[in-house]
Every structure is written in C-alpha cells, then in structure tokens.
OpenMM code with the backbone's topology and positions (N, CA, C; nanometers):
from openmm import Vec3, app, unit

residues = "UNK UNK UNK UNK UNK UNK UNK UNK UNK UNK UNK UNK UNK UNK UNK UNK UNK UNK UNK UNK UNK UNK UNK UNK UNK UNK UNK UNK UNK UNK UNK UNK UNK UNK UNK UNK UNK UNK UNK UNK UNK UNK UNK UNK UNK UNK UNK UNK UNK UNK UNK UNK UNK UNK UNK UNK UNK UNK UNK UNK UNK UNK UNK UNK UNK UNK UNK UNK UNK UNK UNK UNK UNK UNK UNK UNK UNK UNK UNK UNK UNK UNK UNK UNK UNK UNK UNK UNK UNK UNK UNK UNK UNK UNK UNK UNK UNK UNK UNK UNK UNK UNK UNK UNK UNK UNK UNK UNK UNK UNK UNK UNK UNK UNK UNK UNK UNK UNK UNK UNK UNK UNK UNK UNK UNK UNK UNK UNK UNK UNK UNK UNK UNK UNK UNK UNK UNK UNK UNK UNK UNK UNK UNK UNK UNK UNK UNK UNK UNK UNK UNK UNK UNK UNK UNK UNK UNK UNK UNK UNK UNK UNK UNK".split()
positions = [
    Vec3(9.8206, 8.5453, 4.6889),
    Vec3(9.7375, 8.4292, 4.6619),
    Vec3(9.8164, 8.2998, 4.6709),
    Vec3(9.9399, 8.3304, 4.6503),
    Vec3(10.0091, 8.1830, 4.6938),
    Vec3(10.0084, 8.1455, 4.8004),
    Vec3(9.9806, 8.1944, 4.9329),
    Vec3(9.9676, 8.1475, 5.0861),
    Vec3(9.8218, 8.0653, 5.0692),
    Vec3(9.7735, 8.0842, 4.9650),
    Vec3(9.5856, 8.0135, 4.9516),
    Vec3(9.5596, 7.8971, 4.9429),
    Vec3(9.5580, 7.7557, 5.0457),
    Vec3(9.5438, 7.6237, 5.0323),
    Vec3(9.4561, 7.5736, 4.9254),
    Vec3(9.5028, 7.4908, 4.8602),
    Vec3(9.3675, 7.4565, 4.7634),
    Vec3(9.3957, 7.2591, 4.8307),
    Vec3(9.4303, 7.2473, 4.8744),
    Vec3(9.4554, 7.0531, 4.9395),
    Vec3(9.4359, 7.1115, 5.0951),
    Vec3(9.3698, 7.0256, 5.1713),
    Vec3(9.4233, 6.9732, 5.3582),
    Vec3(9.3779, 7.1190, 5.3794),
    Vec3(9.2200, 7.1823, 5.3616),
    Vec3(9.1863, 7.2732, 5.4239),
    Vec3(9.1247, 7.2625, 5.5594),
    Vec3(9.0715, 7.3175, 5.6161),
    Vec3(8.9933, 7.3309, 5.7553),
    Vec3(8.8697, 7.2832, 5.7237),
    Vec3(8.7832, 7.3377, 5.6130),
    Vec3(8.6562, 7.2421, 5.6502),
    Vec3(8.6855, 7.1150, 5.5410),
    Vec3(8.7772, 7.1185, 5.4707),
    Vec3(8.8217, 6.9997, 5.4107),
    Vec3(8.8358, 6.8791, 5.5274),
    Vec3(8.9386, 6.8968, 5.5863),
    Vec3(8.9762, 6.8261, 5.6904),
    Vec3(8.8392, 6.7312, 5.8003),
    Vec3(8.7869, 6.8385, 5.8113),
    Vec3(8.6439, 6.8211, 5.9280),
    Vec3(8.5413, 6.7160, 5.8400),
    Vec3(8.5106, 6.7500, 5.7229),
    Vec3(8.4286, 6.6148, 5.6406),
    Vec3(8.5486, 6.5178, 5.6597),
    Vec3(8.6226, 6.4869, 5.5855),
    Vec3(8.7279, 6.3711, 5.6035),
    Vec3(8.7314, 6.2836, 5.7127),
    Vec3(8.7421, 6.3831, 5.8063),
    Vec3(8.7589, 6.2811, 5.9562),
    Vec3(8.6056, 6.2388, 5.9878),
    Vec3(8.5282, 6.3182, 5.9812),
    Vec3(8.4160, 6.2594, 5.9964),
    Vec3(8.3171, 6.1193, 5.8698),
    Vec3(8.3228, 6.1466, 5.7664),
    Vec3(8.3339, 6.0620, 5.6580),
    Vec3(8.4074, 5.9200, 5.7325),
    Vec3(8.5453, 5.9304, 5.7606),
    Vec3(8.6309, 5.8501, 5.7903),
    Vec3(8.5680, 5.7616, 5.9469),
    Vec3(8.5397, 5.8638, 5.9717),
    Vec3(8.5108, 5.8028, 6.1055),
    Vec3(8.3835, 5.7204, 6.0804),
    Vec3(8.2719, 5.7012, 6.0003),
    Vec3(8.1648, 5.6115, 5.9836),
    Vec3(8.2066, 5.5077, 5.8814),
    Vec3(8.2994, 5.5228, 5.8277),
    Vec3(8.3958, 5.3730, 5.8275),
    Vec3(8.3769, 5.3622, 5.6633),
    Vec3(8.3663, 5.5342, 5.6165),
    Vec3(8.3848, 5.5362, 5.4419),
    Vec3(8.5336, 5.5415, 5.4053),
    Vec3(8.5971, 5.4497, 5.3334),
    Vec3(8.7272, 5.5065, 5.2911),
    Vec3(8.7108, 5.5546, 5.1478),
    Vec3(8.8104, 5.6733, 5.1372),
    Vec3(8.8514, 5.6958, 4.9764),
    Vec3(8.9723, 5.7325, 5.0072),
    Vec3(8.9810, 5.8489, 4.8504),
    Vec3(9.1526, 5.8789, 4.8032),
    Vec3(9.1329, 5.9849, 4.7879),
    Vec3(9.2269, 6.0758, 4.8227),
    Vec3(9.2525, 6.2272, 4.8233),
    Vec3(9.3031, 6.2743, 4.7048),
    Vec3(9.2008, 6.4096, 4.6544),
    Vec3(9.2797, 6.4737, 4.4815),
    Vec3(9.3400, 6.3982, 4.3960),
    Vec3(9.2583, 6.3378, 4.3189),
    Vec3(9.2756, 6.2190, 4.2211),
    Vec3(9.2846, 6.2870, 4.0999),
    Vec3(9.4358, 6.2404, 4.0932),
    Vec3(9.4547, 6.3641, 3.9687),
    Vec3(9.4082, 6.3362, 3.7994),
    Vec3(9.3744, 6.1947, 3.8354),
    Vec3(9.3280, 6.1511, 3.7002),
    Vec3(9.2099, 6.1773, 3.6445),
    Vec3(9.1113, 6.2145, 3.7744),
    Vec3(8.9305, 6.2802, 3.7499),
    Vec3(8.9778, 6.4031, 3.7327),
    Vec3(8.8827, 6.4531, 3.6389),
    Vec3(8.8476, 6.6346, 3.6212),
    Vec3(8.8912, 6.6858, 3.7568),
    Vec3(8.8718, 6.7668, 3.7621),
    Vec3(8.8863, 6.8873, 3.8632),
    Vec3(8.9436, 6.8382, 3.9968),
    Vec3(9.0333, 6.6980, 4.0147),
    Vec3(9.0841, 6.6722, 4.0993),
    Vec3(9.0289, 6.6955, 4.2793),
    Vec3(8.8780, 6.6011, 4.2640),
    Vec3(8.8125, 6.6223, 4.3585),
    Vec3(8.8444, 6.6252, 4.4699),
    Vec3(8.8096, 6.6668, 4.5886),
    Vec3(8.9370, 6.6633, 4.7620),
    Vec3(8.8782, 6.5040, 4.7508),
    Vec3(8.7283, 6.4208, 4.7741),
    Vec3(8.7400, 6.2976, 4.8248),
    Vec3(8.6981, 6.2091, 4.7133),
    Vec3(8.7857, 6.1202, 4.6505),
    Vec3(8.6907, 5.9954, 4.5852),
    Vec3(8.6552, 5.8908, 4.6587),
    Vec3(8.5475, 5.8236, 4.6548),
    Vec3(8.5103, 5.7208, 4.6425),
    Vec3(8.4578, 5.6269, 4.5824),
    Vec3(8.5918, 5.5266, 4.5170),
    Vec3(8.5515, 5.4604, 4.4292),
    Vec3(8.4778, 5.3144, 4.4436),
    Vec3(8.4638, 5.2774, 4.5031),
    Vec3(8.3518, 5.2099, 4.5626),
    Vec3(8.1958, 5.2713, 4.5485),
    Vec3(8.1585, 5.3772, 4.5449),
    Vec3(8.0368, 5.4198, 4.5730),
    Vec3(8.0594, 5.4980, 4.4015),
    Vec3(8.1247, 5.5030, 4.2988),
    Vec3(8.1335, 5.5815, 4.2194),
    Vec3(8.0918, 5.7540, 4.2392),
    Vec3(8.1563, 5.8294, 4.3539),
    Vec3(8.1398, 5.9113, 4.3969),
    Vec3(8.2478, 6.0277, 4.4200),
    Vec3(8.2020, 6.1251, 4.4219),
    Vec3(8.2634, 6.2321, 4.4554),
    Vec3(8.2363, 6.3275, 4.5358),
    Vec3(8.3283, 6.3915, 4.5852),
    Vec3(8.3500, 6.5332, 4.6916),
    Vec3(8.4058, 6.6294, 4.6761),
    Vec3(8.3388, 6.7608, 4.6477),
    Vec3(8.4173, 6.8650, 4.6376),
    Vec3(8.3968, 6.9781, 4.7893),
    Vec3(8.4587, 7.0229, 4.8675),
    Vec3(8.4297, 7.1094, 4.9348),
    Vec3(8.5000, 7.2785, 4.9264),
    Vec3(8.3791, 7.3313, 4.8306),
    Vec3(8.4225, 7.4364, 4.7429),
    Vec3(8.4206, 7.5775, 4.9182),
    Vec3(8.4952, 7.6598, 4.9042),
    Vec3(8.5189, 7.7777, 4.9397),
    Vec3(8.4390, 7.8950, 4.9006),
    Vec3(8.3414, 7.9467, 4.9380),
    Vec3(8.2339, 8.0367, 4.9271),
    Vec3(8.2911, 8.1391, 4.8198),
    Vec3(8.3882, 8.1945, 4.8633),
    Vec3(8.4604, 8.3316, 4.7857),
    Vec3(8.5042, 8.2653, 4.6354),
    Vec3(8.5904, 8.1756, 4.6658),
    Vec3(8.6503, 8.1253, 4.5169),
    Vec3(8.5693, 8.0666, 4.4189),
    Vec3(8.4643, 8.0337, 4.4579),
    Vec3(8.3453, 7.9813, 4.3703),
    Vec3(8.2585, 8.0611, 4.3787),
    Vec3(8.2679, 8.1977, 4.4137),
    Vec3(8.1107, 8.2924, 4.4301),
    Vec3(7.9737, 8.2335, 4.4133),
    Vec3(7.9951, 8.1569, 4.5709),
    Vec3(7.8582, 8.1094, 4.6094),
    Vec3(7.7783, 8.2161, 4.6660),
    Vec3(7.6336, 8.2233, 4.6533),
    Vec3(7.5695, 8.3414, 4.6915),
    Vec3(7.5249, 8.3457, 4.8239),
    Vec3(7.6087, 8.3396, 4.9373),
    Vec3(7.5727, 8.3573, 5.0591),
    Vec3(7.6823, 8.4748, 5.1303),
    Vec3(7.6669, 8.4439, 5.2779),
    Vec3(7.6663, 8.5431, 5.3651),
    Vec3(7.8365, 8.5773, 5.3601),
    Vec3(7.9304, 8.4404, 5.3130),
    Vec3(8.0369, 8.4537, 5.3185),
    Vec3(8.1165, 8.4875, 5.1908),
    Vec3(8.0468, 8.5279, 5.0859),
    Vec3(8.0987, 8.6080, 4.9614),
    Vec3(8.0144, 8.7212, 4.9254),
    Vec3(8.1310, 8.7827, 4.9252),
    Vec3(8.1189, 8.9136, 4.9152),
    Vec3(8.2002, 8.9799, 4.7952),
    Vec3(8.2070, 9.0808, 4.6949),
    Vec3(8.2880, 9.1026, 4.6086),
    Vec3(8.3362, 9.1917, 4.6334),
    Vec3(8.5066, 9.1933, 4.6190),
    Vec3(8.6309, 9.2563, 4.6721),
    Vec3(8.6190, 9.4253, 4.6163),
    Vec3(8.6081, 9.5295, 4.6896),
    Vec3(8.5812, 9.6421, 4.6258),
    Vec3(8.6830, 9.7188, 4.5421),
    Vec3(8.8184, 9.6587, 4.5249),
    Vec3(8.9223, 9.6887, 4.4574),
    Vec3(8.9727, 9.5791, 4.3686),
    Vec3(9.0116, 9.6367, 4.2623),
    Vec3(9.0173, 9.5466, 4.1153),
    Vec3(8.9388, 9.4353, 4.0988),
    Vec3(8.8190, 9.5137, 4.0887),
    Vec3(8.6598, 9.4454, 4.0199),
    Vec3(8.6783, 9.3587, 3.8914),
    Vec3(8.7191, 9.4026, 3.7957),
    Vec3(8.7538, 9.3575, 3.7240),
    Vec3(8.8241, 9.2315, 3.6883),
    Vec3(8.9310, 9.1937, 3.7475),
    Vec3(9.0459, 9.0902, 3.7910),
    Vec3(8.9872, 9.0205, 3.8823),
    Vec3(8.8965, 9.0372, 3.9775),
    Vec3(8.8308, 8.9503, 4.0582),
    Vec3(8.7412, 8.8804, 3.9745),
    Vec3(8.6326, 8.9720, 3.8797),
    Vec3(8.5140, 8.8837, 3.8392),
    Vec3(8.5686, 8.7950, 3.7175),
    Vec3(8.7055, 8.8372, 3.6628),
    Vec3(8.7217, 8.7388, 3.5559),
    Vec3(8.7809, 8.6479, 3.6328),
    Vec3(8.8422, 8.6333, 3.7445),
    Vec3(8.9328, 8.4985, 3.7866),
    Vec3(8.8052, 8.4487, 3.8384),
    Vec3(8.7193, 8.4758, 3.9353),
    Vec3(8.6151, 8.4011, 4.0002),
    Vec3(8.5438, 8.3459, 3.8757),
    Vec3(8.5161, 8.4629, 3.7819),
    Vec3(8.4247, 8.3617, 3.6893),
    Vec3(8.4442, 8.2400, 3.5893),
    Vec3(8.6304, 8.2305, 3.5661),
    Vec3(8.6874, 8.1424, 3.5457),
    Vec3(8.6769, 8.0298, 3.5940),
    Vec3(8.7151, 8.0528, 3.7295),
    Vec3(8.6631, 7.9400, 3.8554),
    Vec3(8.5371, 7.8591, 3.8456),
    Vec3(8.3950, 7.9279, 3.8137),
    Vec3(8.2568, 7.8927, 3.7997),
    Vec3(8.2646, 7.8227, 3.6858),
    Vec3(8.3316, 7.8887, 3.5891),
    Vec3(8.2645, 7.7984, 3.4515),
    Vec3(8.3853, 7.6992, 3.4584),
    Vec3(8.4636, 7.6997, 3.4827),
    Vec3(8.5429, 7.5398, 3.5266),
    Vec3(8.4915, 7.4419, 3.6020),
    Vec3(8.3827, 7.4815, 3.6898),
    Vec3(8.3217, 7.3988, 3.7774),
    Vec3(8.2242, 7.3455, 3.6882),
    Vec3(8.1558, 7.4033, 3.6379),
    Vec3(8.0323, 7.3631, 3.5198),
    Vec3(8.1220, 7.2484, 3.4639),
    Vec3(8.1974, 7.3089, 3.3865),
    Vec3(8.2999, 7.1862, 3.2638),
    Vec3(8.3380, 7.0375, 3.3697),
    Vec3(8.3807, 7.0822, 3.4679),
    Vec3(8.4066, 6.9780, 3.5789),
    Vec3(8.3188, 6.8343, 3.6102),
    Vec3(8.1802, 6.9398, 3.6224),
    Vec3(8.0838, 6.8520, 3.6797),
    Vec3(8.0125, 6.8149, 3.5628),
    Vec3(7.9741, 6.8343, 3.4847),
    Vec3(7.9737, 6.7801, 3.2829),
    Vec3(8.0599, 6.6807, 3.2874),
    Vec3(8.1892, 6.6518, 3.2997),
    Vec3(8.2432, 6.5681, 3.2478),
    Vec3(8.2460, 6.4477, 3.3670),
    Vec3(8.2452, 6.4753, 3.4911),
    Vec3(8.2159, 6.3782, 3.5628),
    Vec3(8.1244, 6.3310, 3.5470),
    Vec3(7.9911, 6.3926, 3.5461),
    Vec3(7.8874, 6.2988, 3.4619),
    Vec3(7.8678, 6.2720, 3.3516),
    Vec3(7.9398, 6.2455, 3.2804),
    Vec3(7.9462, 6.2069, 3.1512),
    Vec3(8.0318, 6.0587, 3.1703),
    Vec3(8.1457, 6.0797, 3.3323),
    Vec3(8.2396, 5.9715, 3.2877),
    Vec3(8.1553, 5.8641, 3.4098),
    Vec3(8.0237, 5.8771, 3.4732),
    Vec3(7.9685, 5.8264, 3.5649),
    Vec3(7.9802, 5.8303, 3.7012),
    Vec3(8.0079, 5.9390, 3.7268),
    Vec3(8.0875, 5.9881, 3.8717),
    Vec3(7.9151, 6.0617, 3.9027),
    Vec3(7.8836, 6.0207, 4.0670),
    Vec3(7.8277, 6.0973, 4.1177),
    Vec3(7.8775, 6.2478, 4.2050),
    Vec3(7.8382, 6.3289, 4.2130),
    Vec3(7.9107, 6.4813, 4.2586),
    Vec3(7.8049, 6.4723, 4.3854),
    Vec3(7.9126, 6.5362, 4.5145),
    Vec3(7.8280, 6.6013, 4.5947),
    Vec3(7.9139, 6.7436, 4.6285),
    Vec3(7.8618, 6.8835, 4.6511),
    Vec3(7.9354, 6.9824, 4.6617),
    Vec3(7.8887, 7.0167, 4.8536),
    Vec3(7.9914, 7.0445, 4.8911),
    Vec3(7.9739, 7.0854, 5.0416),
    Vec3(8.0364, 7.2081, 5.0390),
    Vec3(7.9371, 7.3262, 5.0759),
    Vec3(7.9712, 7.5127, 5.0523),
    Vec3(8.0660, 7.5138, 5.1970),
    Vec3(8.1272, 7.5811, 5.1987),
    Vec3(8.2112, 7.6533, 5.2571),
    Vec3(8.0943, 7.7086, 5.4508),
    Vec3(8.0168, 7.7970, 5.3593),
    Vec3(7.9218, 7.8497, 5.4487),
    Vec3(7.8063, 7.7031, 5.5676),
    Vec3(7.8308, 7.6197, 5.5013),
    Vec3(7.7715, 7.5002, 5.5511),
    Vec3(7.8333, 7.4315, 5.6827),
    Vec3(7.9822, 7.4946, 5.6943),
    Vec3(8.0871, 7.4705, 5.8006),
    Vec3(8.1262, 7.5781, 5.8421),
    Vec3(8.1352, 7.6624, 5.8670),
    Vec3(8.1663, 7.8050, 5.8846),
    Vec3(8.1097, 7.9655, 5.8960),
    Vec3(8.0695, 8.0200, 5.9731),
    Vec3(7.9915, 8.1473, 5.9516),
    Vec3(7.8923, 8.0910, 6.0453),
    Vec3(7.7594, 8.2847, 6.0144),
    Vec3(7.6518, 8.2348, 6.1109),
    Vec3(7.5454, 8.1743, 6.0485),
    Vec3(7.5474, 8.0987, 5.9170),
    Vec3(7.5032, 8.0151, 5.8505),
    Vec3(7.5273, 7.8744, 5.8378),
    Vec3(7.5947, 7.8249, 5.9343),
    Vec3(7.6746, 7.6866, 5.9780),
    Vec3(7.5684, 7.5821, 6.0401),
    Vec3(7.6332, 7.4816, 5.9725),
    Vec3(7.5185, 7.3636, 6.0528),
    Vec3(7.6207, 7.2464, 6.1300),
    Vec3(7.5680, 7.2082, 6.2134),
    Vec3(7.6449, 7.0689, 6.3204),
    Vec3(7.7141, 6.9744, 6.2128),
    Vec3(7.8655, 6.9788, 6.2667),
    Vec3(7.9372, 6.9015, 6.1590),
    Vec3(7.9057, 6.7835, 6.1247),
    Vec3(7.8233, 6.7253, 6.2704),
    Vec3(7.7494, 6.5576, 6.2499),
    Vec3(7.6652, 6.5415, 6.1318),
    Vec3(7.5680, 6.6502, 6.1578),
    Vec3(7.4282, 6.6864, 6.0763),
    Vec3(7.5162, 6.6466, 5.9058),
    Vec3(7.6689, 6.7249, 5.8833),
    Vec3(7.6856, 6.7162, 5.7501),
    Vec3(7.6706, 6.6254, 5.6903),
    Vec3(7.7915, 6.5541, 5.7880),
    Vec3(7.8170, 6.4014, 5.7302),
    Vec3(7.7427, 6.3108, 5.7399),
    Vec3(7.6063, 6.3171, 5.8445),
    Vec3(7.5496, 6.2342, 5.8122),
    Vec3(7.5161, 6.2754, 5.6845),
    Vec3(7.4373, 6.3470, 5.6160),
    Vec3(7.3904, 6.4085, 5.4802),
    Vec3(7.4684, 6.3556, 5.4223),
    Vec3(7.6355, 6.3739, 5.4068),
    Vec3(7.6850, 6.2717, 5.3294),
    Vec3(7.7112, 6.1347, 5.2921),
    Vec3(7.6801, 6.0698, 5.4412),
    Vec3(7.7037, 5.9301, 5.4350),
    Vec3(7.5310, 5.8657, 5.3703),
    Vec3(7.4461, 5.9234, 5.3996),
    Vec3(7.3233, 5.9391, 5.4010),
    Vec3(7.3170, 5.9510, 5.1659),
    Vec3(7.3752, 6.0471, 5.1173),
    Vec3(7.4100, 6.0575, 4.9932),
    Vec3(7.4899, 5.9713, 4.9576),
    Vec3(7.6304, 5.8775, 5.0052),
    Vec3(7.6942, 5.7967, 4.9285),
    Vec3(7.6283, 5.7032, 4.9589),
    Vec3(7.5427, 5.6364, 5.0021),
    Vec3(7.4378, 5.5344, 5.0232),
    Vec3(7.3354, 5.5258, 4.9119),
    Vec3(7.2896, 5.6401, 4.9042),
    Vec3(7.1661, 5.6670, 4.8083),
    Vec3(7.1924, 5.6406, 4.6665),
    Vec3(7.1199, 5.6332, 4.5611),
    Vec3(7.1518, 5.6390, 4.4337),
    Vec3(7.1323, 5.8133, 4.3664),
    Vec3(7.1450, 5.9052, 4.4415),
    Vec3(7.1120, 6.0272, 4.3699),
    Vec3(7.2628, 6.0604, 4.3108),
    Vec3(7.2363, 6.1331, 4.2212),
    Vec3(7.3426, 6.1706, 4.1382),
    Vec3(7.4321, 6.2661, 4.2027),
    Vec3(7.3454, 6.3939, 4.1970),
    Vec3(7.4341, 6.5122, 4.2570),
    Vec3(7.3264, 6.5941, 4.3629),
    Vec3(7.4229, 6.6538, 4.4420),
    Vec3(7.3709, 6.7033, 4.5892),
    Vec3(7.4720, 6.8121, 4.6095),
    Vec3(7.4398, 6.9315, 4.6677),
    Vec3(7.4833, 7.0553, 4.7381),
    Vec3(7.4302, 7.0278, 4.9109),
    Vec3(7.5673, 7.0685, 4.9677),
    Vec3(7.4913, 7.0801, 5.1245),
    Vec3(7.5333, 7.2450, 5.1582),
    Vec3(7.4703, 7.2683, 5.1871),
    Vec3(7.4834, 7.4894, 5.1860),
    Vec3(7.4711, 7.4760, 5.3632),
    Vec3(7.4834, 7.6240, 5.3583),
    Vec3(7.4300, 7.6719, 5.5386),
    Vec3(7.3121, 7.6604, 5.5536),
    Vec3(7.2342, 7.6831, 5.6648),
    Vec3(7.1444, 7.6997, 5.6855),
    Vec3(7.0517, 7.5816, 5.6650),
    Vec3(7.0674, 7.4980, 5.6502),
    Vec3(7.0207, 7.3735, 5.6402),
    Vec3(6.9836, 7.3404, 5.5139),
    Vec3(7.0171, 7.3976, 5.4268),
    Vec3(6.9921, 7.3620, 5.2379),
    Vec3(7.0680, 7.2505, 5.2406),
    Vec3(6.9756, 7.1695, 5.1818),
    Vec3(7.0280, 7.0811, 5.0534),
    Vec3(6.9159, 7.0468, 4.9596),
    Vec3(7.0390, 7.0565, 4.8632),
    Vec3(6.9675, 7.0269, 4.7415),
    Vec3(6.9744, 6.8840, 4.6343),
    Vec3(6.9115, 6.8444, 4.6394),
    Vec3(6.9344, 6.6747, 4.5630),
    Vec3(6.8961, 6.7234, 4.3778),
    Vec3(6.9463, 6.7504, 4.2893),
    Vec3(6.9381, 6.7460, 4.1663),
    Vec3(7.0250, 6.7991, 4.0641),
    Vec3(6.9896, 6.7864, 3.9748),
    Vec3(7.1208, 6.8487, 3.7946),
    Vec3(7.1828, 7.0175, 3.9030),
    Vec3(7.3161, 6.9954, 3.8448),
    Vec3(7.3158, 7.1117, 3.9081),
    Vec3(7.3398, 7.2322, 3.7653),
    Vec3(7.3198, 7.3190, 3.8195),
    Vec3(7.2846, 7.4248, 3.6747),
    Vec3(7.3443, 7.5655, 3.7329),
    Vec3(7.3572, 7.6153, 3.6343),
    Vec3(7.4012, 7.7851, 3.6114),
    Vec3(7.3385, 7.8325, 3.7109),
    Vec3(7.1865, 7.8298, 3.7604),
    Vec3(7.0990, 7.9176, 3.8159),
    Vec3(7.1444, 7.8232, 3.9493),
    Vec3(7.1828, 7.7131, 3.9961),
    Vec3(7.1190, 7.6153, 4.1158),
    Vec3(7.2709, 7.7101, 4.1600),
    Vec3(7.4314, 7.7004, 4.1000),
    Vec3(7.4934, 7.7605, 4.1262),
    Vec3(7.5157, 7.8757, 4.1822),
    Vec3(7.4162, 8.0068, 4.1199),
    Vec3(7.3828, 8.1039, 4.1555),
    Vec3(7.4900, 8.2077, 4.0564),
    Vec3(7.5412, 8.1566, 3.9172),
    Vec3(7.6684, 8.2637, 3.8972),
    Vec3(7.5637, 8.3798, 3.8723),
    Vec3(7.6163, 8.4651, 3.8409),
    Vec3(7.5636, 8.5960, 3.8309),
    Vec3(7.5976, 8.6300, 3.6758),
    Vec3(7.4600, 8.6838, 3.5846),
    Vec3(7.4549, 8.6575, 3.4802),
    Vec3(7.5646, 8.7376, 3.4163),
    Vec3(7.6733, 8.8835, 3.4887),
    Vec3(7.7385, 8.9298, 3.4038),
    Vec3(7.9308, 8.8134, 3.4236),
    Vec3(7.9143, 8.7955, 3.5071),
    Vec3(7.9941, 8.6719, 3.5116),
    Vec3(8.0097, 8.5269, 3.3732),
    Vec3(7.8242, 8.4885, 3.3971),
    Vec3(7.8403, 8.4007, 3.3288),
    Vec3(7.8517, 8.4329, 3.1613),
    Vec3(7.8048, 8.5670, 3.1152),
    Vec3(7.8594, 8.6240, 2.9723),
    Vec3(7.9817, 8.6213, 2.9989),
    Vec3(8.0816, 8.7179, 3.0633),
    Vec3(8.2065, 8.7672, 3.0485),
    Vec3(8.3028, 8.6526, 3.0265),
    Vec3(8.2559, 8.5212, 3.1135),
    Vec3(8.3101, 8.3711, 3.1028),
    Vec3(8.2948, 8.3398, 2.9517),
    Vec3(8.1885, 8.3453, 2.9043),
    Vec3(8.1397, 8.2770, 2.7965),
    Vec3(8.1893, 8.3106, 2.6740),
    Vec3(8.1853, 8.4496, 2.6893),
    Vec3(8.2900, 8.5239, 2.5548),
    Vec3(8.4072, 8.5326, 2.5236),
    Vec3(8.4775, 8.4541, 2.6221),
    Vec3(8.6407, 8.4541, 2.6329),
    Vec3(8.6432, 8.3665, 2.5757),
] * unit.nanometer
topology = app.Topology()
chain = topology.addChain("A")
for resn in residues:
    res = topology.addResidue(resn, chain)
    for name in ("N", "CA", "C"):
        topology.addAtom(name, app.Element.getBySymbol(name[0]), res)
C-alpha cells in the first residue's frame, strides 16, 4: 500500500488541467482544511475532492470487495467512509462548498467525456449549490450528502460506529 498515490493522481491530474484550462485557479492539498482537499478554491469558497472508487467504497462497477482479508479491508475502507462524513461536516460547518468527482466518472465502462466533467464543475463553482457528486454514467447529484447518497453499506457503517 505504500506504492498507493494519495497527491498528483491520473484522474486527479485530468480535472486540474482542465479546471485550469477555463481559467479557474486554486491550491493543491491545503493542509489547513479537513481532509486536505486535492483542489481549493478560495475565491469561490470551494472545494474538490476526487475520491478513488475502491478506497472510498463507492457503489459502482469499479469497487469490488477484496476476497482475502475481509475483515482488514472492511475496517480500513470503513474508516475511510466515516472520515469522509467527519470531513464533509466540518467543511460545512467552516463554509466550504464540497464537490466529490468518483473515480468511475473518469475511468471504466462507466466514464463520461472529460469536457462534459469540467464543464459540470466549472458550471458548480459558478453556482451557489453547496455540495455536488459527479459519478459515471452521467450522475450527478446536487444536494446534503448523506450515509445513504454515499452508498456505505450498513455493516460498514455499524462496525465504523462502534469503534
């Protein structure tokens, strides 16, 4: 797991340049916000996370659960989830808008035109909506994001909860 980028990923990279290229600037992993988002923009009081399907057990085509040490997988992934919850709580609490861009939204046979994204995003740091998911398949979602909008899986979200 140490070879595992968490900064300057591949579909990290691809929003960035494109973002960049319609003439939004921000700042990369700002270590002073929660969860050290990949893009701020502080100008737009905004944020970017572009979460990884597997490490956030998003419920699509590109997570799947590892059939060896079940156990050790669902407590680190579900660690992962309920950190994201605490994450996005406290960004809105400190007035930060969230937008999450899935993994599967850039990648797989659930992928949409990288233009299509960013417009969606430039299209969202414009807007006054709070928080937004852009998924595969052409989802997005504009509202609170929640346990269920997430998709954790309810023995996850106990096993998290009781620790």
């Amino acid at each position: 797991m140490s070879g595992i980028r968490s900064k300057n990923t591949i579909p990290e990279m691809m929003v960035r340049k494109g973002v960049h290229a319609r003439g939004f600037r921000f700042r990369l992993h700002v270590s002073g916000l929660p969860g050290k988002p990949d893009l701020v923009f502080p100008k737009y009081r905004a944020v970017i996370f572009i979460h990884g399907c597997f490490w956030h057990a998003h419920e699509c085509a590109l997570f799947k659960w590892p059939a060896t040490r079940t156990d050790f997988w669902k407590e680190k992934i579900g660690k992962n989830r309920f950190r994201d919850l605490v994450v996005m709580d406290e960004l809105a609490r400190q007035g930060w808008r969230v937008l999450l861009v899935w993994e599967c939204a850039l990648k797989g046979k659930e992928r949409r035109p990288i233009d299509e994204i960013v417009d969606s995003c430039a299209e969202w740091l414009l807007s006054s909506s709070t928080k937004r998911e852009i998924r595969g398949q052409h989802a997005t979602i504009d509202s609170a994001i929640t346990h269920a909008k997430q998709g954790m899986p309810d023995d996850v979200l106990e096993s998290t909860l009781r620790k």
